[in-house]
N, C-alpha and C positions, 0 to 999 in steps of 0.2 A: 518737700519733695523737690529733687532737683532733676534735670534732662538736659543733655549735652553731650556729642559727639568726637571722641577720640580716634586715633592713629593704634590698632593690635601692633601687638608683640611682632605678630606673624609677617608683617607688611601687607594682611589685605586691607579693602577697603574699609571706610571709616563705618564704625556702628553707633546706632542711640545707642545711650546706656541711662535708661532710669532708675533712679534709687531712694530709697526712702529710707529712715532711720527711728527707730524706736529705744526709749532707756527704758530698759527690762531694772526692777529691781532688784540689788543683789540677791538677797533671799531666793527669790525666783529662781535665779539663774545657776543658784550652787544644788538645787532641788532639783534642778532639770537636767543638769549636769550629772549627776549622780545618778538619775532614774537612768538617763540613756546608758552612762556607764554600765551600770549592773545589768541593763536589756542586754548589750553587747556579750558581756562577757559571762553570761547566763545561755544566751543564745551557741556563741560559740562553743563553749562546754558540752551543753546540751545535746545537740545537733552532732559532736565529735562522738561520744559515749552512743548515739544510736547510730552513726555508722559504721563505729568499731562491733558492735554487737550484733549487726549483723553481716557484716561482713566474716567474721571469727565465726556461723552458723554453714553446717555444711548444706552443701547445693538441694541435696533431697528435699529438708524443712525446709527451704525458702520459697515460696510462692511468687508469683510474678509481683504482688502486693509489696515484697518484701523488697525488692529491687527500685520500685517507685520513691519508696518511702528514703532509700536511700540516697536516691538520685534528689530528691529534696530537700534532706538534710545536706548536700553539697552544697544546694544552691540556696539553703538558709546561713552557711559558711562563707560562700563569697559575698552575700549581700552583706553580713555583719562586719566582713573585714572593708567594706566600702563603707561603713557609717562613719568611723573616725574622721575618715577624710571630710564627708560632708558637714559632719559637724563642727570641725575647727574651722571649713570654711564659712557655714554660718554664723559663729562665734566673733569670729577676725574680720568677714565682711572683706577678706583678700584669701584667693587662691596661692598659697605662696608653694604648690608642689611641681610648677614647671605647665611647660607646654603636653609634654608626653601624658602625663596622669590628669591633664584636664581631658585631652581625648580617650583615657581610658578608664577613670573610677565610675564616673556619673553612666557613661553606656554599659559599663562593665554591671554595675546597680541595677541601671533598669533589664537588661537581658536574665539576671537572676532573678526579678520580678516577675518578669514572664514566663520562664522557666517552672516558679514557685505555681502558680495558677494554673496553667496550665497541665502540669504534674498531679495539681488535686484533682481535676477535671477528669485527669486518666484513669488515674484511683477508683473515682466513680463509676465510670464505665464499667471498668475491670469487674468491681462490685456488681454492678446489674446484669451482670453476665454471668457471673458465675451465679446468681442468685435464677435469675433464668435459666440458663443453661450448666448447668454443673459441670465444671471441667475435671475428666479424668485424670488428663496428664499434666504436666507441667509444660508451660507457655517455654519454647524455644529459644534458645540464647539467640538464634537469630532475629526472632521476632522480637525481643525485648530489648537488643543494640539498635532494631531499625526505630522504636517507638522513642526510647530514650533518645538516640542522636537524633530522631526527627523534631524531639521539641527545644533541642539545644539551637539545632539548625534553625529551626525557625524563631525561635527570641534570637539570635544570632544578625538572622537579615532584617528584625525588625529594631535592632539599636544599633546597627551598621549608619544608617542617614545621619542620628545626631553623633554619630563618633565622628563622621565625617563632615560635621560641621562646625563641631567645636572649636570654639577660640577664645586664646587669653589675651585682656584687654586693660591696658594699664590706667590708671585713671591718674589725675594732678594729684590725686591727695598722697599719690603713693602706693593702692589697695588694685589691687590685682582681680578682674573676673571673668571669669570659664564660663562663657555659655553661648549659646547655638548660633548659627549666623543663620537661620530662618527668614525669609521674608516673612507678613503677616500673614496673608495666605497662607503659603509652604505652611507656617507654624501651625497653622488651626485645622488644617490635611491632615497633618502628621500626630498630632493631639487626639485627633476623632479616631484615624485607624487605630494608634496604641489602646486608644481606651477600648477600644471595639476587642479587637484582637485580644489583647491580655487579661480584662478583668469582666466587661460584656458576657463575651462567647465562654467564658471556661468556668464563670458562674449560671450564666444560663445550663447550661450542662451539667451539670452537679447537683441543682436546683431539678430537674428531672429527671436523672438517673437517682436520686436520693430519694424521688416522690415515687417512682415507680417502683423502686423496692421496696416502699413503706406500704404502697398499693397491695401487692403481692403477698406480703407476709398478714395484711391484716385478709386479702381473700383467702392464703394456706388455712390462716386460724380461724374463721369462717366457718370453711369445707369442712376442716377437721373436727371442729364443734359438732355441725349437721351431721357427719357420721357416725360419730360415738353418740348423740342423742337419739338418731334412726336405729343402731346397734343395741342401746338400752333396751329403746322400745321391742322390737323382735325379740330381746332376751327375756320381754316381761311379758310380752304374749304365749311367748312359747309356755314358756314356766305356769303360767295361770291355766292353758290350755291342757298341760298334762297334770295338775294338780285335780281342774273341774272334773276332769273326766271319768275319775271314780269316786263315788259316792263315798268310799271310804278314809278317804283321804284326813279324814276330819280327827281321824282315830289321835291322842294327843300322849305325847310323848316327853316322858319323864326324864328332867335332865338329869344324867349323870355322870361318869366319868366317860368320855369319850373312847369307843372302840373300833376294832377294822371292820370296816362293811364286807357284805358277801361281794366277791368278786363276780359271781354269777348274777347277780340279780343288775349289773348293768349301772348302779348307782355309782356317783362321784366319792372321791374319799374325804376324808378331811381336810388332807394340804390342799388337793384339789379345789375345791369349793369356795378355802380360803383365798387360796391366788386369785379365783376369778371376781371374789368379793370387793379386793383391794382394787381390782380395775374403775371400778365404780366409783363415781365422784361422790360426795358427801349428799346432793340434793336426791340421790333415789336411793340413797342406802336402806331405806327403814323399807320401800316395798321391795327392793331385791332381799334382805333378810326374810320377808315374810314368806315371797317365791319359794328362797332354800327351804326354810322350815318343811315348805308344804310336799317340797319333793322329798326333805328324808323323810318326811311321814307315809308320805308314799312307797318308796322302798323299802322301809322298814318292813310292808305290808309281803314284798317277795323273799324276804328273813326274817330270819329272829328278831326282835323288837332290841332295835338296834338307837343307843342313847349317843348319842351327837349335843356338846357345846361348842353354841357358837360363840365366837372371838370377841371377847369385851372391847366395845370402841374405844377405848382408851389406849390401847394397845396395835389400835391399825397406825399404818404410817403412812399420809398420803402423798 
């Protein structure tokens, strides 16, 4: 490791510049090369194909959802077209693309960063709201220009400082490098807010708007359990209470080919009976079948002795 200060490009004052050197082995480095490569241009693809597809979707179908989703795939586009840069600067260990693109790929990078995070955080939101609150209409184009430019505006002022501090810094060896003129302080300020603001707060958010919809859908399926199991039950009280209540109810009834009940006598038909069978979950099918039975036995009693089969379980669809 070495440490020694230089004369910037720029003419300002002199900065440390420390640096350390590793021999990566070839193997390594054509393997790493390659992975970032195909990330890049995987990404890029990617990211293109789901903006065109929704952008080519007219305005009706598109949900506010759909608009986010887009605004992220942009800024998974500029962060990818910023990797090359970072990596050949990696690689070379020299900035060789000038003054102008050292103060703008690396801020340009981290505001798509922010952007990226923040955008999922929205998503979230959006999500436990409508999941809350169901929205009828579709979220305003006004509304969805002020969300969207407000999160560009804001990663916007928060990589404004290091674009404005950047500087290229020529070393003896020849190798050129781009980076912040922070004091130690300023640095370790500006390090805590980004981390706070970009990756902190917008996964803390997501993190609880994702736990509250998972909250909610497991109380819906809860509720909705507890009512169709109260709903059985009244359905198997009734059924038992008008079965017990005449003595003759017991009278047994000979399957045979299934016919129209009397319309007068108040009894269900057969599609009837069938339908409301199908409602029923598998764990009380055998006493709802027994209910039905005891009710066409029942009505059979106000006609003609009326032969009803019932629906082979093989044949229900649940």
């Amino acid at each position: 490791m070495n440490s020694s200060s230089f004369q910037p490009l720029n003419g300002k004052p002199n900065v440390s510049i420390t640096g350390s050197h590793f021999i990566e082995p070839g193997a390594s480095k054509v393997v790493r090369l390659v992975v970032f490569s195909v990330i890049i241009l995987a990404s890029l693809i990617g990211n293109s194909l789901v903006l065109k597809a929704v952008l080519e979707l007219p305005r009706r179908y598109k949900p506010f959802t759909y608009y986010l989703v887009a605004n992220l795939a942009v800024a998974e586009i500029i962060s990818s077209i910023c990797l090359p840069f970072t990596m050949a600067y990696y690689e070379t260990h020299s900035w060789n693309f000038g003054q102008f693109t050292c103060r703008l790929i690396i801020p340009l990078q981290v505001m798509a960063i922010i952007v990226v995070t923040s955008d999922m955080a929205a998503i979230a939101v959006y999500r436990y709201r409508v999941m809350t609150f169901p929205v009828k209409k579709q979220v305003k184009i006004s509304i969805m220009v002020a969300v969207i430019g407000g999160l560009w505006f804001a990663a916007l002022a928060l990589s404004l400082p290091l674009a404005a501090t950047r500087i290229l810094v020529e070393l003896p060896s020849g190798h050129k490098v781009c980076k912040s003129n922070f004091s130690t302080s300023d640095q370790k300020i500006y390090s805590i807010v980004r981390f706070v603001l970009s990756y902190l707060i917008p996964y803390l958010v997501m993190i609880c708007s994702y736990g509250a919809v998972a909250v909610k859908l497991r109380r819906r399926q809860l509720r909705r359990s507890v009512e169709e199991a109260s709903e059985i039950t009244m359905t198997t009280s009734a059924s038992r209470s008008n079965s017990y209540a005449d003595p003759r109810a017991a009278i047994y009834v000979r399957p045979r080919a299934a016919s129209n009940l009397n319309s007068r006598s108040g009894c269900k038909s057969n599609v009837e009976l069938e339908r409301d069978l199908k409602f029923i979950s598998g764990g009380f099918l055998h006493v709802i079948t027994d209910c039905a039975r005891k009710m066409l036995e029942s009505c059979s009693l106000e006609s003609q002795k009326v032969s009803y089969k019932l629906p082979k379980m093989k044949n229900f669809k649940w």
